[in-house]
SESE-112986 format. One record per residue (C-alpha): residue number from 1; residue in three letters; x, y, z. Coordinates in steps of 0.2 Angstrom, whole numbers. Layout:
! SESE-112986
+-----+------+-------+-------+-------+
| pos | code |     X |     Y |     Z |
+-----+------+-------+-------+-------+
| NUM |  ALA |     X |     Y |     Z |
...
+-----+------+-------+-------+-------+
! end
This chain:
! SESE-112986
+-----+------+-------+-------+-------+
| pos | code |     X |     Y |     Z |
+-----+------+-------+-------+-------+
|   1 |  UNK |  -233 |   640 |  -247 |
|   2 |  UNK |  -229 |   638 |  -229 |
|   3 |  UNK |  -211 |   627 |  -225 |
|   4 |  UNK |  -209 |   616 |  -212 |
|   5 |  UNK |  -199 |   629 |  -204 |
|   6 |  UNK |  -211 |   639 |  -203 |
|   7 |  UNK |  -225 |   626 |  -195 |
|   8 |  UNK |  -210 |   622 |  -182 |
|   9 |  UNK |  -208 |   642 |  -176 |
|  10 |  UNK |  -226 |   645 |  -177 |
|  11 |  UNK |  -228 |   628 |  -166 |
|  12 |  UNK |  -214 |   626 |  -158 |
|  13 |  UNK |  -214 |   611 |  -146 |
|  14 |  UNK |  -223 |   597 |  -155 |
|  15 |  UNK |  -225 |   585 |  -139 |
|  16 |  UNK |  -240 |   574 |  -139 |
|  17 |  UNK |  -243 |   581 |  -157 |
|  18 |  UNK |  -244 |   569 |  -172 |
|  19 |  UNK |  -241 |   571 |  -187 |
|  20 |  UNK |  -245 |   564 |  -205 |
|  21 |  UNK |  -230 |   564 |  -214 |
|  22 |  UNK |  -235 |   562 |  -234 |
|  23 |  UNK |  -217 |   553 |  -241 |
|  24 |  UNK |  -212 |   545 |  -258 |
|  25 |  UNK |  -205 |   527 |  -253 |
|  26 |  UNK |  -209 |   520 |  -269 |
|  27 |  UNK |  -189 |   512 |  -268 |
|  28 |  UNK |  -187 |   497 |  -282 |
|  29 |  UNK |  -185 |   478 |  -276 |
|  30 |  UNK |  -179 |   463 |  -279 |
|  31 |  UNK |  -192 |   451 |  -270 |
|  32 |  UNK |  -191 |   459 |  -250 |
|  33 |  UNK |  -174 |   468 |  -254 |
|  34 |  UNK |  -172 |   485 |  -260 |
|  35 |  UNK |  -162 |   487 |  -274 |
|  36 |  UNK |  -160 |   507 |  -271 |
|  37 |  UNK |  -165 |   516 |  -255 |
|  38 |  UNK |  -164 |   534 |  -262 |
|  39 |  UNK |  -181 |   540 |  -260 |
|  40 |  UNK |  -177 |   532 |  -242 |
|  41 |  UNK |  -164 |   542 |  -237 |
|  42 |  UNK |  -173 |   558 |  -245 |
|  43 |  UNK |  -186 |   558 |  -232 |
|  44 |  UNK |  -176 |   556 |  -218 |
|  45 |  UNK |  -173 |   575 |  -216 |
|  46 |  UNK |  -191 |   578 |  -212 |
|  47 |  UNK |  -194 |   566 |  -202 |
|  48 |  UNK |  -180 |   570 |  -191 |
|  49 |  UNK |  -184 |   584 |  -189 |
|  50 |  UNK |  -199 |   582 |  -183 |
|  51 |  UNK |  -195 |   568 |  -171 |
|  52 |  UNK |  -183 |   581 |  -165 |
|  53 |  UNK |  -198 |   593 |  -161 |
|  54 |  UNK |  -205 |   580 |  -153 |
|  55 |  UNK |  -219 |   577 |  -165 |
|  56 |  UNK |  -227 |   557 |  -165 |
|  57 |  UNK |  -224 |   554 |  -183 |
|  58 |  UNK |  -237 |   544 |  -192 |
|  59 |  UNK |  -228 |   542 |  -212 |
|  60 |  UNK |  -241 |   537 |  -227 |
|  61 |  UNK |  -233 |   531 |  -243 |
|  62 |  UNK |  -235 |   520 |  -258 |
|  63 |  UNK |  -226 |   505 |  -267 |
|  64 |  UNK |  -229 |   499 |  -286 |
|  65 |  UNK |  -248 |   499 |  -291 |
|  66 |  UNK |  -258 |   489 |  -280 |
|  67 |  UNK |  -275 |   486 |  -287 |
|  68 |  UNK |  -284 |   497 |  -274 |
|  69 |  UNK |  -283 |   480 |  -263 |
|  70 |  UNK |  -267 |   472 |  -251 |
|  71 |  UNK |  -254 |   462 |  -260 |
|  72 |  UNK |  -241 |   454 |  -251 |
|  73 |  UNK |  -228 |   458 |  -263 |
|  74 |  UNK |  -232 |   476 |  -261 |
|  75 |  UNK |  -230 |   476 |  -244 |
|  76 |  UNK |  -218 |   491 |  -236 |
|  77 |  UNK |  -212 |   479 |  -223 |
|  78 |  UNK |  -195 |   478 |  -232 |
|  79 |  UNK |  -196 |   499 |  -230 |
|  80 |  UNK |  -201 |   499 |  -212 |
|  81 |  UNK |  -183 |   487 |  -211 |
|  82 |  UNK |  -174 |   500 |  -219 |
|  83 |  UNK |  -180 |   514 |  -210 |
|  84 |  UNK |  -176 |   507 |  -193 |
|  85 |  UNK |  -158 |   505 |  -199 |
|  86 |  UNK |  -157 |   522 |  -205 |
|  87 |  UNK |  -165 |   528 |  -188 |
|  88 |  UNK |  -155 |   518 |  -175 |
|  89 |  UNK |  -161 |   526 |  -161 |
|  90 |  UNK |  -179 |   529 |  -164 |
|  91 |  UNK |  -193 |   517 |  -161 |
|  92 |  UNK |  -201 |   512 |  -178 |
|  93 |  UNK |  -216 |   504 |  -179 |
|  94 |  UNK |  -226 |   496 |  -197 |
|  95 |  UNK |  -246 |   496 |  -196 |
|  96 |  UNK |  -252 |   480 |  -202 |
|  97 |  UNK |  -267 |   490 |  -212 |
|  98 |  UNK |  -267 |   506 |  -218 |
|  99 |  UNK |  -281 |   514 |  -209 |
| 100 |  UNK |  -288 |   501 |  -199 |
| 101 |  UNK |  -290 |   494 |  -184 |
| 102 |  UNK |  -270 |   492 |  -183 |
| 103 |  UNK |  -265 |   509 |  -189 |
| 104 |  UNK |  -278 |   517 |  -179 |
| 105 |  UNK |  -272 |   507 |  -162 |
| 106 |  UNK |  -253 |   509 |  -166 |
| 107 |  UNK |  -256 |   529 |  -170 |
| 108 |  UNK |  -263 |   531 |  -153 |
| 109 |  UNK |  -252 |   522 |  -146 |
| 110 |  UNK |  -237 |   531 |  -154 |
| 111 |  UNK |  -226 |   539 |  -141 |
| 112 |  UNK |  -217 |   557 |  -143 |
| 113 |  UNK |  -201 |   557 |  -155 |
| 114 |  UNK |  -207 |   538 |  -162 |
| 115 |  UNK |  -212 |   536 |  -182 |
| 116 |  UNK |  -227 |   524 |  -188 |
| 117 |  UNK |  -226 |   517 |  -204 |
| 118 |  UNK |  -243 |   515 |  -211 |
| 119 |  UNK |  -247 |   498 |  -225 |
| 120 |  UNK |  -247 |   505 |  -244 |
| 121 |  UNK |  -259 |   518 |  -246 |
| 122 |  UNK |  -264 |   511 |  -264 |
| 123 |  UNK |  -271 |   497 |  -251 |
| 124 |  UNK |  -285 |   505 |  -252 |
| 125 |  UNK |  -296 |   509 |  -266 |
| 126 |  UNK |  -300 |   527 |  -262 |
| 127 |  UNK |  -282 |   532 |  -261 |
| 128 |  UNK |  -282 |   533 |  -280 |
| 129 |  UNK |  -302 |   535 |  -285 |
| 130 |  UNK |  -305 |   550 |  -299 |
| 131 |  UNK |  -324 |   550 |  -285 |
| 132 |  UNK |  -320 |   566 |  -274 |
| 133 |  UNK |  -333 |   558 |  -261 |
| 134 |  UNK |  -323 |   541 |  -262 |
| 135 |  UNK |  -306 |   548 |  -261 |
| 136 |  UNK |  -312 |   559 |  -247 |
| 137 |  UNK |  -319 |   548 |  -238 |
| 138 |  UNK |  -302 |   538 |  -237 |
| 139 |  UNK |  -295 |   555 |  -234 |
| 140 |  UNK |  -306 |   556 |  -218 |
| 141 |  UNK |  -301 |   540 |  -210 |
| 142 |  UNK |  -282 |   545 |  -212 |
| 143 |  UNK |  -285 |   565 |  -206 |
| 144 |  UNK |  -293 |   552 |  -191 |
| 145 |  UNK |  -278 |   544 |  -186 |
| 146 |  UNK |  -268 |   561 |  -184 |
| 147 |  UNK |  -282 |   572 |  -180 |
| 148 |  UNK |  -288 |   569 |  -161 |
| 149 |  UNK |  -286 |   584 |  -150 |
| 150 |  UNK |  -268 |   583 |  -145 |
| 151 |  UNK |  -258 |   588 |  -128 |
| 152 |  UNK |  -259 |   605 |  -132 |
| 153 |  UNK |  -275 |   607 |  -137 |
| 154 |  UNK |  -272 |   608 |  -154 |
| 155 |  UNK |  -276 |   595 |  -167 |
| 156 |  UNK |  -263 |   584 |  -179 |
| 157 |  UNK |  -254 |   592 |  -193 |
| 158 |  UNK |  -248 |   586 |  -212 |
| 159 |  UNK |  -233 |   587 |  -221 |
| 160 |  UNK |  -230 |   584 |  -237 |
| 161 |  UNK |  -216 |   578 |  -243 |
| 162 |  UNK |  -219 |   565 |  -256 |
| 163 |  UNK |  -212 |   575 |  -271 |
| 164 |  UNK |  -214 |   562 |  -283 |
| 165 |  UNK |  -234 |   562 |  -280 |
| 166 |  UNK |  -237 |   580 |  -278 |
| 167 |  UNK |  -243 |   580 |  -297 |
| 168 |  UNK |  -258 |   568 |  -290 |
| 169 |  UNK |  -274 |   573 |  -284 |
| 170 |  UNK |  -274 |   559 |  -272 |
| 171 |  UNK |  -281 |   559 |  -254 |
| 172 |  UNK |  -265 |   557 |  -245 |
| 173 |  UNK |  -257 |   570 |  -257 |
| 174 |  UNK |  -272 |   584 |  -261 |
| 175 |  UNK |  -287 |   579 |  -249 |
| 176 |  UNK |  -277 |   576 |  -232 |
| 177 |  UNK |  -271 |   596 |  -235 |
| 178 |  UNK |  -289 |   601 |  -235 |
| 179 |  UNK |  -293 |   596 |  -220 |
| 180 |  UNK |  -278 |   599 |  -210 |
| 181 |  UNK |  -266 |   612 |  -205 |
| 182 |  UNK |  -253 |   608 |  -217 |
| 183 |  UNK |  -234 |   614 |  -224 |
| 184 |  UNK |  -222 |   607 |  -238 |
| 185 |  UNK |  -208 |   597 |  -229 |
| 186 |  UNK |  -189 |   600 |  -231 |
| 187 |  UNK |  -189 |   588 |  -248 |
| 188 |  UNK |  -203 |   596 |  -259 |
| 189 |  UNK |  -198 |   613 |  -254 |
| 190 |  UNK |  -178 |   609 |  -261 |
| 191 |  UNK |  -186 |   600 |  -275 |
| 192 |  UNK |  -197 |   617 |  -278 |
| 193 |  UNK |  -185 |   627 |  -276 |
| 194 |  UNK |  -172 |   621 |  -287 |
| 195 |  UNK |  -187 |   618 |  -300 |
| 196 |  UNK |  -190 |   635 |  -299 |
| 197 |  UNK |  -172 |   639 |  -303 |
| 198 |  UNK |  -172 |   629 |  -318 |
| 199 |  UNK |  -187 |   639 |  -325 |
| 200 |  UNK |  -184 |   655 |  -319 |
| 201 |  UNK |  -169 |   665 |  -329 |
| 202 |  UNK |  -157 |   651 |  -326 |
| 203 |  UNK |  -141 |   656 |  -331 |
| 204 |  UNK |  -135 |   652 |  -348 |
| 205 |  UNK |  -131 |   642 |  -358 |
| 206 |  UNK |  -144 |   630 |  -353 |
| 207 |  UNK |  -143 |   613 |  -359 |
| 208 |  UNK |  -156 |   599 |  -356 |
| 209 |  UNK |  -154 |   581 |  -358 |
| 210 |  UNK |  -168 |   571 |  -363 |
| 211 |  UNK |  -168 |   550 |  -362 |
| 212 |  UNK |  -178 |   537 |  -358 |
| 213 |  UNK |  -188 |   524 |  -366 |
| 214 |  UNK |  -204 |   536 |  -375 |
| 215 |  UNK |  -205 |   554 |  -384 |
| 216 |  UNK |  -221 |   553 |  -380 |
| 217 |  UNK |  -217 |   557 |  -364 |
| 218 |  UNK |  -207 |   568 |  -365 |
| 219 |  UNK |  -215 |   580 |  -379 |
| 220 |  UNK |  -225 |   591 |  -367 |
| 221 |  UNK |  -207 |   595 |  -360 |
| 222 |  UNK |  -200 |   599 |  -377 |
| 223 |  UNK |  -214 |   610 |  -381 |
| 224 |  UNK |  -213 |   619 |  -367 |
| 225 |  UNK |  -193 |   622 |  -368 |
| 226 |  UNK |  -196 |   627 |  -383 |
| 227 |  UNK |  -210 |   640 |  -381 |
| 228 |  UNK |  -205 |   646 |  -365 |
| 229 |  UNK |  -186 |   640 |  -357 |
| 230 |  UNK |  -173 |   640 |  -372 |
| 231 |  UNK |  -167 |   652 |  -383 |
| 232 |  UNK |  -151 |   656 |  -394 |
| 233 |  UNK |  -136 |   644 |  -390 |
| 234 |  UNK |  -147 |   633 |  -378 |
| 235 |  UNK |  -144 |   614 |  -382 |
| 236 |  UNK |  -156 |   601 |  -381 |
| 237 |  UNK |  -148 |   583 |  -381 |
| 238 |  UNK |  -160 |   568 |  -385 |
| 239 |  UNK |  -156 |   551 |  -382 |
| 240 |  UNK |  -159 |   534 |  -374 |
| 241 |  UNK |  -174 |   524 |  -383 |
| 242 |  UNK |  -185 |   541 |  -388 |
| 243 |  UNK |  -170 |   548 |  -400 |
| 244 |  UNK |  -174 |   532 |  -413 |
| 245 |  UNK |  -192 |   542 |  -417 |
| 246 |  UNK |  -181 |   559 |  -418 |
| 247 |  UNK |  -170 |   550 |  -429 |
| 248 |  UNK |  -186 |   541 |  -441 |
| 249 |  UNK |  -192 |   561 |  -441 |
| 250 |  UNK |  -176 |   565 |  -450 |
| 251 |  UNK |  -178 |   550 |  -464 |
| 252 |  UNK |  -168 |   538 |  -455 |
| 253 |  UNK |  -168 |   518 |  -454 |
| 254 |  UNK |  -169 |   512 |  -434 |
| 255 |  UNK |  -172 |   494 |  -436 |
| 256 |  UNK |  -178 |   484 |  -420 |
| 257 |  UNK |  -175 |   502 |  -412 |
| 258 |  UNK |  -190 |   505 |  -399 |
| 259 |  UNK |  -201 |   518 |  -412 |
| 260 |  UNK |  -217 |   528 |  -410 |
| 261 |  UNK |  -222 |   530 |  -426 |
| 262 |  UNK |  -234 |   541 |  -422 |
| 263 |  UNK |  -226 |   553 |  -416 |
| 264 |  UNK |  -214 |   555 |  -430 |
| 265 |  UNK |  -222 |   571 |  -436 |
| 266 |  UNK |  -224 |   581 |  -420 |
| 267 |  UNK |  -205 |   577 |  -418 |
| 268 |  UNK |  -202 |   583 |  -435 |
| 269 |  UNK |  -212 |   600 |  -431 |
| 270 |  UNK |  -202 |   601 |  -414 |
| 271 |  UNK |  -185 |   602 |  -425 |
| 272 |  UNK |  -189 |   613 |  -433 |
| 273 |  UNK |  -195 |   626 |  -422 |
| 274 |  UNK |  -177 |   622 |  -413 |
| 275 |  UNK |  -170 |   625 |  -428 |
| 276 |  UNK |  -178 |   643 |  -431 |
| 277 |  UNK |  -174 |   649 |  -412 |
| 278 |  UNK |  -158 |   643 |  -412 |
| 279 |  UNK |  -157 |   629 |  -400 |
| 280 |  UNK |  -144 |   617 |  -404 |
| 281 |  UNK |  -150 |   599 |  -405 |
| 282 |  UNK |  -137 |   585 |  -402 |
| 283 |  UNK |  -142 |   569 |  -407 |
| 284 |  UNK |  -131 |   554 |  -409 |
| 285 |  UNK |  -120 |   551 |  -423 |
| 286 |  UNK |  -116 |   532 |  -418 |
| 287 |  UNK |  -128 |   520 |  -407 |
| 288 |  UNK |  -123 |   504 |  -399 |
| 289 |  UNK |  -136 |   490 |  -410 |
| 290 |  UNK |  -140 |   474 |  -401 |
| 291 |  UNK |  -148 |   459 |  -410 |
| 292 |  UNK |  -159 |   459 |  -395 |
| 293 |  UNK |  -163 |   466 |  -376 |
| 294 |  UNK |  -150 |   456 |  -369 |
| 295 |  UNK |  -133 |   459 |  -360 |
| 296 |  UNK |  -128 |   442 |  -367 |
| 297 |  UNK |  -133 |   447 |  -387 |
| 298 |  UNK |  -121 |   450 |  -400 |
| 299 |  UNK |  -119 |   470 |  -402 |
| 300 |  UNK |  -108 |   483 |  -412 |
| 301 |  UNK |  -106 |   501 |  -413 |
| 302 |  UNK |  -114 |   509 |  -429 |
| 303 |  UNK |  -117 |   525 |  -436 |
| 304 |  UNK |  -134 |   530 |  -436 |
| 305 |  UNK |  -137 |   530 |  -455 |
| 306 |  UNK |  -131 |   512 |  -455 |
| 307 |  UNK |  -142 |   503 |  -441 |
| 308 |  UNK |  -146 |   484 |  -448 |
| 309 |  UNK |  -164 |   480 |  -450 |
| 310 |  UNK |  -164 |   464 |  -438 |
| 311 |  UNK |  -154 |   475 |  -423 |
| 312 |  UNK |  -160 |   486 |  -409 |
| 313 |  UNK |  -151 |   501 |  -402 |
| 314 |  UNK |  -147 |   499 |  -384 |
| 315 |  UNK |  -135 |   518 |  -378 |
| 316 |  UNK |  -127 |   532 |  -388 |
| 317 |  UNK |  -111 |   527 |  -395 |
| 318 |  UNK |   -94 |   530 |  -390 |
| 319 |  UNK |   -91 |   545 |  -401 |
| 320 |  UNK |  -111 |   552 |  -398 |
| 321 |  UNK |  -106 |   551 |  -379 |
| 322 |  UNK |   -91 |   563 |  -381 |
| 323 |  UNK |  -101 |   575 |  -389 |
| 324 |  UNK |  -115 |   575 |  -376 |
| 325 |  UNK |  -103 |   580 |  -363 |
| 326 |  UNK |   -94 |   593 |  -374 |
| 327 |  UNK |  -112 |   601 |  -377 |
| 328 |  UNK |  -115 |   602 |  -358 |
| 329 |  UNK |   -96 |   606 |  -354 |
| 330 |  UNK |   -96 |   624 |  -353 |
| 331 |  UNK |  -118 |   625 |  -348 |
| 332 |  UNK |  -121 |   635 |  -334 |
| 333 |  UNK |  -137 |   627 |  -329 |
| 334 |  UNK |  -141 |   607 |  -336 |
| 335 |  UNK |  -158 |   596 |  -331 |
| 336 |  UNK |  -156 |   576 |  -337 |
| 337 |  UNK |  -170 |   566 |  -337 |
| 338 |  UNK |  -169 |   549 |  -344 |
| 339 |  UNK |  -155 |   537 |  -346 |
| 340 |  UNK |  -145 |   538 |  -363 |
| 341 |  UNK |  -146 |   519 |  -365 |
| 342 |  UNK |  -151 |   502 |  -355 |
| 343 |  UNK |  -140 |   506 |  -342 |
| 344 |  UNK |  -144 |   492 |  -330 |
| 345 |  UNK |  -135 |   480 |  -344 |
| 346 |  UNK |  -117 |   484 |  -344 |
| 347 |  UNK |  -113 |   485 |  -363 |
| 348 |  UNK |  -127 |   497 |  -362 |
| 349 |  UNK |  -121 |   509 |  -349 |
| 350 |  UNK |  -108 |   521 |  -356 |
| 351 |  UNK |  -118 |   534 |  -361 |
| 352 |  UNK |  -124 |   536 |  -348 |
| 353 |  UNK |  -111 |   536 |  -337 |
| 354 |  UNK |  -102 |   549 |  -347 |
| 355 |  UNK |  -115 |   561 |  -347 |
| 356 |  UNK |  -116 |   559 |  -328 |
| 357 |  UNK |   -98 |   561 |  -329 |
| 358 |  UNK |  -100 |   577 |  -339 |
| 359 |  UNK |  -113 |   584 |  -325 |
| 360 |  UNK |  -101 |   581 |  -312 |
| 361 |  UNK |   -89 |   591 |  -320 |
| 362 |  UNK |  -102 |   606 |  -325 |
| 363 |  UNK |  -106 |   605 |  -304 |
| 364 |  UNK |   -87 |   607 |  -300 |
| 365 |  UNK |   -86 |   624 |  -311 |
| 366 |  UNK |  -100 |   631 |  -302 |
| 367 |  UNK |  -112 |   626 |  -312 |
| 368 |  UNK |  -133 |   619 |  -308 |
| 369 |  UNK |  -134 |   603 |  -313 |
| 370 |  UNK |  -149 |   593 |  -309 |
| 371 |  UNK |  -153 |   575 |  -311 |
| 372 |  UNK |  -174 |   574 |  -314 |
| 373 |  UNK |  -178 |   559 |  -304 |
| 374 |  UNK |  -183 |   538 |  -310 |
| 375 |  UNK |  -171 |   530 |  -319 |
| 376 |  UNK |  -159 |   546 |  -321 |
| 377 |  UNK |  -158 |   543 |  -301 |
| 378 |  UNK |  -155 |   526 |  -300 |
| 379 |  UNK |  -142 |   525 |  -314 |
| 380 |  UNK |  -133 |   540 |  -305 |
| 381 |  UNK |  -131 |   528 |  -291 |
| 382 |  UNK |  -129 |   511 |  -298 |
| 383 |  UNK |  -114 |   520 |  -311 |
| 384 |  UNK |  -106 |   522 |  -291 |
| 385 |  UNK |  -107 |   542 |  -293 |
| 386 |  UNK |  -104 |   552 |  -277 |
| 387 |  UNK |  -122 |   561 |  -275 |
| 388 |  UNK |  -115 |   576 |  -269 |
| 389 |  UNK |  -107 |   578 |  -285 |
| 390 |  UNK |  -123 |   584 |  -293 |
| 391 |  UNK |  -132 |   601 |  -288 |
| 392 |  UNK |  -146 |   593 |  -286 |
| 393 |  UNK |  -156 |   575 |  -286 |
| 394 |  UNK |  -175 |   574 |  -289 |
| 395 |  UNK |  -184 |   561 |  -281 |
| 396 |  UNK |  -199 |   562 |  -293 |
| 397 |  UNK |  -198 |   561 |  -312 |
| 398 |  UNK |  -214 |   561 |  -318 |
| 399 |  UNK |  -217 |   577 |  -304 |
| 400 |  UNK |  -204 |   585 |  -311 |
| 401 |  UNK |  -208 |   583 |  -330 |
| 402 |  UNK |  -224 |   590 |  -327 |
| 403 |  UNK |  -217 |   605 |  -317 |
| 404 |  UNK |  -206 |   609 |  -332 |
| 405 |  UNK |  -221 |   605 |  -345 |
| 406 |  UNK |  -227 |   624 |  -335 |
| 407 |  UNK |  -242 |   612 |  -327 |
| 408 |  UNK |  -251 |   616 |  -311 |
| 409 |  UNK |  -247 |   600 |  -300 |
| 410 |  UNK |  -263 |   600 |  -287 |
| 411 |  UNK |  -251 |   595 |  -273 |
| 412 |  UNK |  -244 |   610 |  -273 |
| 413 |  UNK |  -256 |   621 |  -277 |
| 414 |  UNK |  -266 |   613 |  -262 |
| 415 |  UNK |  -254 |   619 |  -250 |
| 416 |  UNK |  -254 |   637 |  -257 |
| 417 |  UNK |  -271 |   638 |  -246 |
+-----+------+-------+-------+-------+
! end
């Protein structure tokens, strides 16, 4: 897979060249304001980079799920604000379509070292089409906008560097590379990179952290840990809302608990195949139980044998919490994906923020420790933890599950070509 290093000494001065930069911008808000600018920041790197080469930037990215069709509340207006405070010195201009007449006039218009913001890609109806003609042809009018001869006689280039796509086929993700010279940018080739390390002889022991709301998503993961990743005195740790089907596989009561009932027996097989490898499986003794999804609700610490019927669990309790970090504590390598509880209520955040405590700590020893992306992310942030206290921070969740279930992610296969 070729790096954007490698594009930039094979090209060298990219004046009058531009480029079409595939980010992830899909950043949480709260009406027009941006409630974490993460994936934000993650791009910056590239496209500095290539602004410094001298490249005219063109950057296509998504935001929530548009119906294949503009709506105002999608808009990346509030984005293209952020961006132009992150990049004070460079000029930063927001199509008003996203391969129309205004994208087409601003990209031509673009000057060297200046960055175009297209509209939401999921705009337009082809962006996501399972029709390869329809999903080409959107694919077409993007290559378009970047692909004119440029002042060297060359035509435009792509970069990919929307990790949290790259397990798409999309046509700003998987057709775009078809028809362009293409290269990974600085952000997929970290992600890669340290995704490879997890799944390549990490260094043991090797402990993964599972949370979040479903098992169901997660269970492609698990299988593939199991059969492929951990071994003897490897630790799996399961909380947040998908450890109350782990507990119904093992006889318990969860109450109100979020439950998928049917998965209960694939867990149940998936517990005991740990069992017979080895793997250790840490599960909560005690859970906080809510009588409902509510900061404001009346809620106690119980043992997990002892949930009340009319209550839901909301985070690992304060005695589960100390044994999650002491099963990461001396890890050589940890990957945590998914919150331990409802971290964005405060009654509901502890586990979580002990567990990122714990990672921190595993980090500082010398440790990999790598935070998989989504809500993991964004409560490492909103828990006021130093980024650079972790090895590593994945931008794409979903991207880097699928990496981990051992799945062939057409993003990245596309730029092996």
């Amino acid at each position: 897979m070729r790096t954007l290093d490698e594009l930039l000494a094979a090209r060298g001065d990219l004046a009058g060249t531009r480029v079409l930069v595939r980010s992830d911008l899909n950043v949480p808000l709260d009406g027009t304001r941006i409630t974490d600018d993460g994936r934000v920041r993650a791009s910056l790197p590239t496209w500095q980079r290539l602004l410094d080469a001298g490249a005219r930037v063109v950057v296509g990215a998504h935001l929530g799920r548009p119906k294949g069709a503009p709506e105002a509340r999608y808009s990346l207006a509030p984005v293209a604000e952020r961006v132009r405070e992150l990049l004070p010195g460079t000029t930063v201009h927001l199509a008003e379509d996203t391969a129309g007449p205004s994208a087409t006039a601003s990209a031509e218009g673009l000057g060297d070292g200046e960055l175009l913001l297209l509209e939401n890609l999921r705009f337009e109806a082809g962006e996501t089409s399972k029709d390869d003609a329809e999903r080409g042809a959107f694919a077409d009018r993007l290559v378009g906008l970047v692909g004119g001869p440029s002042a060297d006689g060359g035509t435009g280039l792509f970069v990919s560097d929307g990790f949290g796509v790259v397990h798409r086929k999309q046509a700003s993700v998987y057709d775009v590379a078809e028809r362009l010279e293409h290269a990974a940018g600085l952000l997929v080739a970290a992600e890669l990179d340290v995704l490879t390390r997890l799944t390549r002889e990490p260094e043991r022991p090797y402990a993964v952290a599972l949370g979040g709301a479903k098992v169901s998503d997660k269970l492609g993961v698990i299988d593939n840990l199991l059969g492929s990743l951990l071994t003897r005195g490897d630790r799996l740790l399961v909380g947040g809302g998908m450890v109350f089907t782990v507990l119904a596989a093992q006889g318990l009561e969860v109450g109100r608990s979020l439950l998928e009932a049917d998965q209960v027996d694939a867990v149940r097989g998936y517990l005991a195949q740990a069992e017979q490898q080895g793997v250790q499986v840490v599960l909560p003794t005690d859970v906080i139980a809510a009588a409902a999804f509510s900061a404001d609700a009346e809620h106690a610490v119980v043992p997990v044998e002892a949930i009340p019927a009319d209550r839901m669990g909301l985070d690992i309790g304060p005695d589960s919490a100390r044994a999650f970090a002491a099963a990461v504590a001396d890890a050589r390598t940890v990957f945590w994906n998914g919150p331990m509880g409802a971290f964005e209520m405060a009654p509901y955040a502890e586990g979580t923020r002990v567990l990122a405590q714990a990672l921190t700590e595993v980090s500082a020893a010398g440790g990999l420790t790598v935070v998989g992306g989504g809500d993991s992310a964004a409560a490492v942030r909103q828990l006021g933890f130093d980024e650079a206290a972790f090895g590593h921070i994945s931008t794409g969740g979903g991207a880097s599950l699928e990496f981990l279930e051992g799945r062939e992610l057409p993003g990245l296969s596309v730029l092996e070509r």
